[in-house]
TORPA-4810 file (N, C-alpha, C, O; in nm, 3 decimals):
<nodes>
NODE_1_0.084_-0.117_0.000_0.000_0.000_0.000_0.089_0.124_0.000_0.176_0.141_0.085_X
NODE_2_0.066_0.199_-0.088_0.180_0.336_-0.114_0.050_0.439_-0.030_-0.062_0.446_-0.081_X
NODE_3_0.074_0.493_0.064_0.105_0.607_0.118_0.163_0.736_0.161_0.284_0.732_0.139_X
NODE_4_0.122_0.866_0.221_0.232_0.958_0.220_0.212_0.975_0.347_0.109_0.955_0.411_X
NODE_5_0.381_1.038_0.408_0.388_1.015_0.551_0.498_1.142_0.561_0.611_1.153_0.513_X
NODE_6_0.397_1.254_0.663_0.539_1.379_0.691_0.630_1.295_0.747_0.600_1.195_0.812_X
NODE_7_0.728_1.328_0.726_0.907_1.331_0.781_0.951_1.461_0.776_0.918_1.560_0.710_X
NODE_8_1.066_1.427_0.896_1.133_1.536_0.947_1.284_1.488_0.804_1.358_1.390_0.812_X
NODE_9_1.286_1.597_0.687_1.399_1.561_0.621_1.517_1.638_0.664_1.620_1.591_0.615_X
NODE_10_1.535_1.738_0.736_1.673_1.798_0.729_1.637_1.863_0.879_1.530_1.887_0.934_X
NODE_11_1.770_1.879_0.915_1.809_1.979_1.048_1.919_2.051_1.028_2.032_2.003_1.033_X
NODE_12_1.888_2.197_0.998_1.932_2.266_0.947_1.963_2.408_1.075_1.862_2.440_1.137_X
NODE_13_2.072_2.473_1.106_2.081_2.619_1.160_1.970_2.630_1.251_1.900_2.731_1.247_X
NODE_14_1.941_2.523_1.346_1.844_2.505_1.460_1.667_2.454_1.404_1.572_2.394_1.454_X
NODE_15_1.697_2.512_1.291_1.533_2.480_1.217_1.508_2.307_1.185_1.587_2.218_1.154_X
NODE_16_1.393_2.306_1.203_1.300_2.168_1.101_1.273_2.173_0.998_1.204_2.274_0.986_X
NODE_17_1.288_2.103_0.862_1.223_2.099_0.752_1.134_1.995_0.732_1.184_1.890_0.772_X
NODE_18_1.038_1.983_0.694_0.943_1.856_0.675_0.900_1.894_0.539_0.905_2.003_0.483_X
NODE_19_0.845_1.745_0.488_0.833_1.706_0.345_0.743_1.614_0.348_0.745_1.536_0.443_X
NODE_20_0.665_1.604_0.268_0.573_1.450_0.305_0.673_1.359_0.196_0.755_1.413_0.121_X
NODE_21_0.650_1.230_0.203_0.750_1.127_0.159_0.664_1.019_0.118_0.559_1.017_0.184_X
NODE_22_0.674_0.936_0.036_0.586_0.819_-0.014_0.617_0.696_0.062_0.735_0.673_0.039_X
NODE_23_0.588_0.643_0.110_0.614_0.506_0.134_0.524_0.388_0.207_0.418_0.401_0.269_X
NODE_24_0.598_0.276_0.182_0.520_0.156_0.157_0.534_0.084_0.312_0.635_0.066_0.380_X
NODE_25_0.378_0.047_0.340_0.353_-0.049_0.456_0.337_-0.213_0.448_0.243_-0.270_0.393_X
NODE_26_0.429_-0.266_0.504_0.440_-0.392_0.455_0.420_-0.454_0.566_0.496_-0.436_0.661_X
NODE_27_0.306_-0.546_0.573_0.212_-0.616_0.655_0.299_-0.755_0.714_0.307_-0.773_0.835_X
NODE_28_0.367_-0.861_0.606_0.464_-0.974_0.653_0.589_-0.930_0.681_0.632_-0.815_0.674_X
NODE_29_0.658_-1.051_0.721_0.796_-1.032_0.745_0.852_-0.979_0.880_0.766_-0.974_0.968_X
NODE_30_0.942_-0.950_0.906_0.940_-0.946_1.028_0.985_-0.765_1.068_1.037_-0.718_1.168_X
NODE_31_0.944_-0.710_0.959_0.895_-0.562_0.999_0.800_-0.467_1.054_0.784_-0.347_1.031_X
NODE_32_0.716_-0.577_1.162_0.619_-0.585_1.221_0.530_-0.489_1.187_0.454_-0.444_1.273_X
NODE_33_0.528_-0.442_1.057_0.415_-0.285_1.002_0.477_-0.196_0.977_0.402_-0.113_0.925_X
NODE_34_0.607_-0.148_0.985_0.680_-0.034_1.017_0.697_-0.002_0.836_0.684_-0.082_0.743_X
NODE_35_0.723_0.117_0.833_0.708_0.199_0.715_0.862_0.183_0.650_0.964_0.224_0.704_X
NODE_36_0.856_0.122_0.538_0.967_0.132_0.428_0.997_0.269_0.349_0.897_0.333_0.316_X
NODE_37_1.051_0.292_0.334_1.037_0.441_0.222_1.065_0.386_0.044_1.155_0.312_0.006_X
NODE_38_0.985_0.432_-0.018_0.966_0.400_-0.176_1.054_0.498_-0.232_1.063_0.614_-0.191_X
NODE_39_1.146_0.424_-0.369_1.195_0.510_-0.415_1.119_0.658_-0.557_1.163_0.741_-0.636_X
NODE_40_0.997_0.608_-0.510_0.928_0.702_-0.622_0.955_0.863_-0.517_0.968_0.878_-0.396_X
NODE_41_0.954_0.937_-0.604_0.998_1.099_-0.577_0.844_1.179_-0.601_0.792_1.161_-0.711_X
NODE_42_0.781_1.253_-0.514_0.607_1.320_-0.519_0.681_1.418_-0.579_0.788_1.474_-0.553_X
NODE_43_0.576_1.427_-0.687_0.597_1.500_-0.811_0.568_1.667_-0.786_0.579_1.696_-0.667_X
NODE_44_0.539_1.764_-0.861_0.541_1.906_-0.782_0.372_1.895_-0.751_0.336_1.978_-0.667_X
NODE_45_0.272_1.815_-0.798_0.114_1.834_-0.740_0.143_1.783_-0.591_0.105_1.839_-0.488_X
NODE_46_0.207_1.681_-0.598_0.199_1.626_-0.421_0.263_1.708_-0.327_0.244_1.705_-0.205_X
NODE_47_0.376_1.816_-0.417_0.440_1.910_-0.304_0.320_1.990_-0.217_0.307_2.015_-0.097_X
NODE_48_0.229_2.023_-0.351_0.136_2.156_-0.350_0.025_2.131_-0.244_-0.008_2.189_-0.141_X
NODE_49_-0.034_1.980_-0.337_-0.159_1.948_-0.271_-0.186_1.820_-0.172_-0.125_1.713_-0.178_X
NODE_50_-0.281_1.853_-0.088_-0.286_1.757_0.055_-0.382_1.660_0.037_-0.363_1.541_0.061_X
NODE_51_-0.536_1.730_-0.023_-0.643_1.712_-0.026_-0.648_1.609_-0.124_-0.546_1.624_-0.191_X
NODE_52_-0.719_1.501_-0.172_-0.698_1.364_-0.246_-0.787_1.393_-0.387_-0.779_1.336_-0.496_X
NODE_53_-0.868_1.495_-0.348_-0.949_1.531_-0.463_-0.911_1.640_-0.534_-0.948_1.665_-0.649_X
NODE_54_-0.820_1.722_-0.452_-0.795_1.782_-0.524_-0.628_1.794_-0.644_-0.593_1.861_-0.741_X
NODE_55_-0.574_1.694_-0.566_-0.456_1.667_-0.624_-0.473_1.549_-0.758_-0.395_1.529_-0.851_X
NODE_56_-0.582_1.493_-0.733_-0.650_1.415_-0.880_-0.707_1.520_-1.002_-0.665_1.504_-1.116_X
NODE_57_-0.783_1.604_-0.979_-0.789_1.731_-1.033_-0.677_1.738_-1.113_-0.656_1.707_-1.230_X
NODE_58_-0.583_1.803_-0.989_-0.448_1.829_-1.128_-0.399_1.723_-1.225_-0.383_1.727_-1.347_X
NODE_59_-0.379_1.622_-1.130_-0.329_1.528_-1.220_-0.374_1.496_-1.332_-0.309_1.479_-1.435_X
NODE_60_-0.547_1.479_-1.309_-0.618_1.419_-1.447_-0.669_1.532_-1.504_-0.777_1.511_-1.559_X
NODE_61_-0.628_1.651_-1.510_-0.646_1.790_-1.593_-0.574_1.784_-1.740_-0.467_1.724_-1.729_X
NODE_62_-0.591_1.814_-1.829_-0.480_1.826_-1.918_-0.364_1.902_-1.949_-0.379_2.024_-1.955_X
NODE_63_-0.240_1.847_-1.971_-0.168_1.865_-2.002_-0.115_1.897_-1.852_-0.087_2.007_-1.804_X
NODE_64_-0.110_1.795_-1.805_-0.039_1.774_-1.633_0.129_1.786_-1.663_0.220_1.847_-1.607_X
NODE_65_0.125_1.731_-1.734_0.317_1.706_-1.744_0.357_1.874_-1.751_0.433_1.925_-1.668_X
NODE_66_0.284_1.962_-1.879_0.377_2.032_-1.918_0.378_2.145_-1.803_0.475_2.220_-1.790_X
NODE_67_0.226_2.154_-1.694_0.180_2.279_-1.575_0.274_2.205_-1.472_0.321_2.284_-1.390_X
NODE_68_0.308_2.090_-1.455_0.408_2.065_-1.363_0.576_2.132_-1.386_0.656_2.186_-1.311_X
NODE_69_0.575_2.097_-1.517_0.685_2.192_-1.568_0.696_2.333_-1.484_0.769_2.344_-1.385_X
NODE_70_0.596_2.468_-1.547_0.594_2.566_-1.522_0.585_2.570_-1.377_0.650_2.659_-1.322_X
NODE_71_0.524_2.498_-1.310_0.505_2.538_-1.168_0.661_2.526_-1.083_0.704_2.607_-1.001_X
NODE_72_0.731_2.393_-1.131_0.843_2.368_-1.053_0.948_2.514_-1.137_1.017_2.582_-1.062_X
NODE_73_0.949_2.540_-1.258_0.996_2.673_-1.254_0.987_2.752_-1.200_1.093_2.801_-1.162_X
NODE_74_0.878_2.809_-1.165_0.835_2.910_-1.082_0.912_2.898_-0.963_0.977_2.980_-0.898_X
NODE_75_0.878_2.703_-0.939_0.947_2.709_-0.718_1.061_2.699_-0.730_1.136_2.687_-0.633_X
NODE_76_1.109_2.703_-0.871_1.303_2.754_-0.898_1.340_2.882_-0.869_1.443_2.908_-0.807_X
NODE_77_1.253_2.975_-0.913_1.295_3.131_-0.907_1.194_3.171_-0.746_1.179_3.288_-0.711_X
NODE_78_1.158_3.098_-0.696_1.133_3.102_-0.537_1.023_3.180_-0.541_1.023_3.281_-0.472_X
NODE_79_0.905_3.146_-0.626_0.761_3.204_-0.570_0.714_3.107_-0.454_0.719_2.984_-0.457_X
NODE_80_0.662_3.197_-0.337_0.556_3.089_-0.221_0.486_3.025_-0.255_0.422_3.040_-0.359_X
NODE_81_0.474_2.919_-0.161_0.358_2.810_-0.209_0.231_2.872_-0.222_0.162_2.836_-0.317_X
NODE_82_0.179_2.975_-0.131_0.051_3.007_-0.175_0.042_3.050_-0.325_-0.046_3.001_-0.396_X
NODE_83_0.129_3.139_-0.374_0.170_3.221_-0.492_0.138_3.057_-0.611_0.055_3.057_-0.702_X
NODE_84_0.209_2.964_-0.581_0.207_2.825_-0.634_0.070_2.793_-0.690_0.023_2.783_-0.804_X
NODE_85_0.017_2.779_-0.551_-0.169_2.742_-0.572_-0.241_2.808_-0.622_-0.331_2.762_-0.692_X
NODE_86_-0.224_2.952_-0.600_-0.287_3.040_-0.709_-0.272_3.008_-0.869_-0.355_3.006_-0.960_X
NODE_87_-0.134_2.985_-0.869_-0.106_3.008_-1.028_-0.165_2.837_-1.051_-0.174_2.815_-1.172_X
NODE_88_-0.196_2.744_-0.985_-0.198_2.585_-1.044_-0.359_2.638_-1.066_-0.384_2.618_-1.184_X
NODE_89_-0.442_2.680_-1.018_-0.547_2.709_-1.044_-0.592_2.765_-1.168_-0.679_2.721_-1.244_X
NODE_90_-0.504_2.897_-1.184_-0.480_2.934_-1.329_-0.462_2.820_-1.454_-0.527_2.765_-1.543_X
NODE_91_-0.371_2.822_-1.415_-0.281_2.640_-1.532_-0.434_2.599_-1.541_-0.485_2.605_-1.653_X
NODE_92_-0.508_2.562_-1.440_-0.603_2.481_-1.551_-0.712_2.506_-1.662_-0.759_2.445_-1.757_X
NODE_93_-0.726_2.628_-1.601_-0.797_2.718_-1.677_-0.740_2.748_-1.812_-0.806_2.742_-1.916_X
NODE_94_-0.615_2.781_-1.805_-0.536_2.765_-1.920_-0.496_2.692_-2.006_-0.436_2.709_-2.112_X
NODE_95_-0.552_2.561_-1.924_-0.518_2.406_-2.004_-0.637_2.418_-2.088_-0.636_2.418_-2.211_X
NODE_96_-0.722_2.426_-2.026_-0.869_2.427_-2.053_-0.916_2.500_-2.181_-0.979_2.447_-2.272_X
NODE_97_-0.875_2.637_-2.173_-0.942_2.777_-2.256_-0.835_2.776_-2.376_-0.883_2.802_-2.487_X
NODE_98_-0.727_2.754_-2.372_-0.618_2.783_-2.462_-0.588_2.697_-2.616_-0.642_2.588_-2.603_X
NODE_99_-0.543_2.704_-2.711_-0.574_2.623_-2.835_-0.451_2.560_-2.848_-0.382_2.574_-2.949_X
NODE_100_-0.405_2.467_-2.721_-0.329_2.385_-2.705_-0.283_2.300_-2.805_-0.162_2.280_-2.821_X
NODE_101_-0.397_2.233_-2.893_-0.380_2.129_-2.989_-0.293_2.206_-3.121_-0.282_2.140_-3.225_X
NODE_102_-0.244_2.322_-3.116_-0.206_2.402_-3.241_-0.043_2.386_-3.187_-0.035_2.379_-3.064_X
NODE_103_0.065_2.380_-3.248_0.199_2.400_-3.212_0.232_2.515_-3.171_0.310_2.522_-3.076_X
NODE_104_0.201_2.587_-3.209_0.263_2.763_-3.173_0.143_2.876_-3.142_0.055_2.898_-3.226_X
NODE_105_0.148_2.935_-3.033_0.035_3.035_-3.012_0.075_3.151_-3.007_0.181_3.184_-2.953_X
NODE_106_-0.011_3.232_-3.066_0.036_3.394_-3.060_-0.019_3.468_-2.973_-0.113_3.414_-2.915_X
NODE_107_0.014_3.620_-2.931_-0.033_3.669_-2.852_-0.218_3.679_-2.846_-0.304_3.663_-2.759_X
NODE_108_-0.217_3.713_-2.982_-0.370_3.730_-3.033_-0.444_3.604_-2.990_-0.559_3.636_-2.960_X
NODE_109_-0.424_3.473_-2.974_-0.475_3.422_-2.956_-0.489_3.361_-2.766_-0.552_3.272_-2.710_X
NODE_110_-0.416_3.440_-2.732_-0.409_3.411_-2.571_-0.512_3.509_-2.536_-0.582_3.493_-2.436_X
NODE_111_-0.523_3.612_-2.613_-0.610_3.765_-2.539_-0.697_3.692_-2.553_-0.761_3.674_-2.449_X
NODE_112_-0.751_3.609_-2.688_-0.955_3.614_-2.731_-0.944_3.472_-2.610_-1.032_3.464_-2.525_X
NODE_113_-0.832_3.369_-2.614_-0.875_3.242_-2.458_-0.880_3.319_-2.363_-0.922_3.260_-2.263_X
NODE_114_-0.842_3.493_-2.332_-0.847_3.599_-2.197_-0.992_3.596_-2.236_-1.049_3.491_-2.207_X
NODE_115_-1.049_3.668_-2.284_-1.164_3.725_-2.332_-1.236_3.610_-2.288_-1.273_3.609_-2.171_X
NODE_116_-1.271_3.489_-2.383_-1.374_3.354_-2.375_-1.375_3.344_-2.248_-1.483_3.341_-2.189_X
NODE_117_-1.243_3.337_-2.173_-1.224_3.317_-2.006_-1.345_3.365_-1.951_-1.447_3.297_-1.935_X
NODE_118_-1.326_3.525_-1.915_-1.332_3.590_-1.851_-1.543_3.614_-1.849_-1.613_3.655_-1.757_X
NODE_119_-1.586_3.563_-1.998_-1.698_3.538_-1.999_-1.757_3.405_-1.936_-1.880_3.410_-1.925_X
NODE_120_-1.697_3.288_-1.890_-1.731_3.190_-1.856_-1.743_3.193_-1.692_-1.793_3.097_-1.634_X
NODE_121_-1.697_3.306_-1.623_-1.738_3.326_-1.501_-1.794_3.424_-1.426_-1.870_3.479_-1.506_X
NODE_122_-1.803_3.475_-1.332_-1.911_3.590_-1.283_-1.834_3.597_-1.192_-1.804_3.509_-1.111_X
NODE_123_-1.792_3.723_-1.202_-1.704_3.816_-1.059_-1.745_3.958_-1.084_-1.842_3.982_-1.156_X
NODE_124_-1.668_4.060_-1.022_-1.691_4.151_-1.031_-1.595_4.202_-1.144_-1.499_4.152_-1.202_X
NODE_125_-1.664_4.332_-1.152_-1.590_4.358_-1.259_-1.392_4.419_-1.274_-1.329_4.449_-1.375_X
NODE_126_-1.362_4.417_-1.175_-1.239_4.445_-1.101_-1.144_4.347_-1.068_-1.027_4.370_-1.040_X
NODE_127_-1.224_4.179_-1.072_-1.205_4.094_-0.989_-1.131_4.054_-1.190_-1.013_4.040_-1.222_X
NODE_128_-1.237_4.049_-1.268_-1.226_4.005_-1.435_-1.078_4.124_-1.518_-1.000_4.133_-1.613_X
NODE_129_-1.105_4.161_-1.444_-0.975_4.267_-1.519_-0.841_4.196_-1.443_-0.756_4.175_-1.530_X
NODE_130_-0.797_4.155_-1.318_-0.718_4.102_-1.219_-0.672_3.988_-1.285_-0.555_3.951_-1.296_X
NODE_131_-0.785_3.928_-1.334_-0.775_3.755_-1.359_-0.785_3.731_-1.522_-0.752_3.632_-1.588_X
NODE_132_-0.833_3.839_-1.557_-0.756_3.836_-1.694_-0.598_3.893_-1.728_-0.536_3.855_-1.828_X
NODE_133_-0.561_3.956_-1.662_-0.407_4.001_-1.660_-0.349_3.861_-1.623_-0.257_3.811_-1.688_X
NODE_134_-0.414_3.793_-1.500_-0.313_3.699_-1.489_-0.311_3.610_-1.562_-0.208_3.543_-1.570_X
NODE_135_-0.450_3.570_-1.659_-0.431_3.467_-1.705_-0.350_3.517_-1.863_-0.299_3.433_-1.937_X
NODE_136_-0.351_3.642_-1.888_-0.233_3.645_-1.979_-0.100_3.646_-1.972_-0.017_3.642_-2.063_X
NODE_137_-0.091_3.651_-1.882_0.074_3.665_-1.804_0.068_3.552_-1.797_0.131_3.498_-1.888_X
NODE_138_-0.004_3.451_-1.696_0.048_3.359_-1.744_0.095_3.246_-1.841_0.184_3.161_-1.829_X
NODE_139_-0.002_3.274_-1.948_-0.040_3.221_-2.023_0.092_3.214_-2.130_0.152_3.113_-2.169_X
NODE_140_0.117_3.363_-2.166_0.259_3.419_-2.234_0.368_3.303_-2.171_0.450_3.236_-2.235_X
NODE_141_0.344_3.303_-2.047_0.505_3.286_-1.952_0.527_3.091_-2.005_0.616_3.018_-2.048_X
NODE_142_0.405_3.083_-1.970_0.413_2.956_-2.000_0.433_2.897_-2.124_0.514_2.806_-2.104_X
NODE_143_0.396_2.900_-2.262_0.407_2.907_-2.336_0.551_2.962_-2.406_0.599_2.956_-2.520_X
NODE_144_0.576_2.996_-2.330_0.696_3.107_-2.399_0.778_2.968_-2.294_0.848_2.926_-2.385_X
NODE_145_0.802_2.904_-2.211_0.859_2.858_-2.146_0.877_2.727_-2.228_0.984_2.665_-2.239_X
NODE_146_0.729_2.685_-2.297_0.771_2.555_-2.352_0.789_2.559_-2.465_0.776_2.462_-2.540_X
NODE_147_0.829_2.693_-2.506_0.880_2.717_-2.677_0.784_2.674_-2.783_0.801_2.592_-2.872_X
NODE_148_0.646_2.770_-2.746_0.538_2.729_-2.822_0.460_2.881_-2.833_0.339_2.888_-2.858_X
NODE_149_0.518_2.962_-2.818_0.494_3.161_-2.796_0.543_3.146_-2.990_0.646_3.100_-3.039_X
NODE_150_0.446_3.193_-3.043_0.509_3.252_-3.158_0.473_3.427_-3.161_0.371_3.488_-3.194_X
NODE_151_0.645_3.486_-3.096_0.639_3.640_-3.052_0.660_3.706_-3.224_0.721_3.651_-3.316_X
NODE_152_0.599_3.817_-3.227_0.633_3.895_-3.392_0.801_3.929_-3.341_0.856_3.932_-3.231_X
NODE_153_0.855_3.955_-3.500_0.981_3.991_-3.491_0.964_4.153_-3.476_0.894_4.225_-3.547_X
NODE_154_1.037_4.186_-3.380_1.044_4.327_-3.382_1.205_4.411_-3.465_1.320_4.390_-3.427_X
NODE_155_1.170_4.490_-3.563_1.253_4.530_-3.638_1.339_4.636_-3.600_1.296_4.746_-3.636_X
NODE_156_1.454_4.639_-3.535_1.528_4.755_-3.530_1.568_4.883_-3.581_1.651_4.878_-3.672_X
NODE_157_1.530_4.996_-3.546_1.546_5.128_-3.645_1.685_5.102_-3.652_1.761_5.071_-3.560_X
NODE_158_1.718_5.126_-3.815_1.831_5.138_-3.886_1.909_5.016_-3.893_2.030_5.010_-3.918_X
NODE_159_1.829_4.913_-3.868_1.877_4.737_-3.971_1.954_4.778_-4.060_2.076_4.775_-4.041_X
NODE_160_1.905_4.823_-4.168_2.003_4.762_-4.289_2.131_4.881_-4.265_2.246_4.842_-4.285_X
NODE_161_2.113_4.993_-4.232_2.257_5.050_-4.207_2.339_5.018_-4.095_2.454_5.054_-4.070_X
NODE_162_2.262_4.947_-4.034_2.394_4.862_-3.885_2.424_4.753_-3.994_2.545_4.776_-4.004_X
NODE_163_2.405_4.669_-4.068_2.433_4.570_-4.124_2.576_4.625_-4.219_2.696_4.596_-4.225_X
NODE_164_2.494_4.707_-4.278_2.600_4.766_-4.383_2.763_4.840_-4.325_2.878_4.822_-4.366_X
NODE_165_2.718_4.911_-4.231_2.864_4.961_-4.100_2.888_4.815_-4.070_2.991_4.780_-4.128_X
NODE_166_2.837_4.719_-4.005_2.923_4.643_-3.976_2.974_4.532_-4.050_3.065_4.464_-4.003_X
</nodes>
């Protein structure tokens, strides 16, 4: 039976760190019940989430692999976990609204999945301006992360005479 079980992983400069950890309860033998540790590693949803329903959510959302991506980026450049849960919430929405099945997305087409968004729910109107920024920000970030942003080329004043000087 695979289970998750806090542990104390590090003792660090007087502090505790805890982690929840996977591991396996093995009923025979003469380990009278006591907890083995599994070498499987909880992926960034199990960092995030506690709740059993809601960590199935992510998982069976689409395109789990690539929002696990972006999120463990994010806990690279050290956003908080709350900051985390906010944005996994986003991700799905974004999994959801966005024209994923196409190889390359442009800006234009992240605003009108902002737009479709922002009609599919009822907030205030302050609350829809908030959550459409984020979901273009994030939307860009992400995308642009998995090299699927097709950005316009922006043309430099005086190209062809820097070319020609140099």
């Amino acid at each position: 039976m695979l289970c998750r079980k806090l542990c104390c992983v590090a003792w660090r400069a007087g502090r505790i760190y805890w982690d929840f950890r996977f591991c396996t309860q093995h009923k025979s033998g003469g380990d009278n019940g006591r907890m083995a540790f599994s070498p499987r590693r909880p992926t960034m949803f199990d960092q995030l989430f506690s709740q059993p329903s809601t960590l199935a959510r992510h998982r069976h959302s689409p395109y789990a692999v690539e929002r696990r991506r972006y999120l463990s980026h994010l806990m690279e450049e050290g956003h908080s976990r709350s900051n985390l849960l906010d944005i996994a919430a986003v991700l799905i929405s974004l999994a959801r609204h966005l024209p994923l099945h196409q190889p390359t997305i442009c800006h234009a087409e992240i605003e009108a999945s902002a737009e479709a968004w922002t009609k599919t729910i009822h907030r205030s109107a302050k609350c829809l301006i908030v959550g459409k920024r984020q979901f273009i920000f994030h939307a860009t970030n992400w995308m642009r992360l998995l090299g699927r942003l097709r950005e316009p080329r922006v043309m430099q004043p005086f190209a062809a005479e820097m070319d020609d000087f140099l």
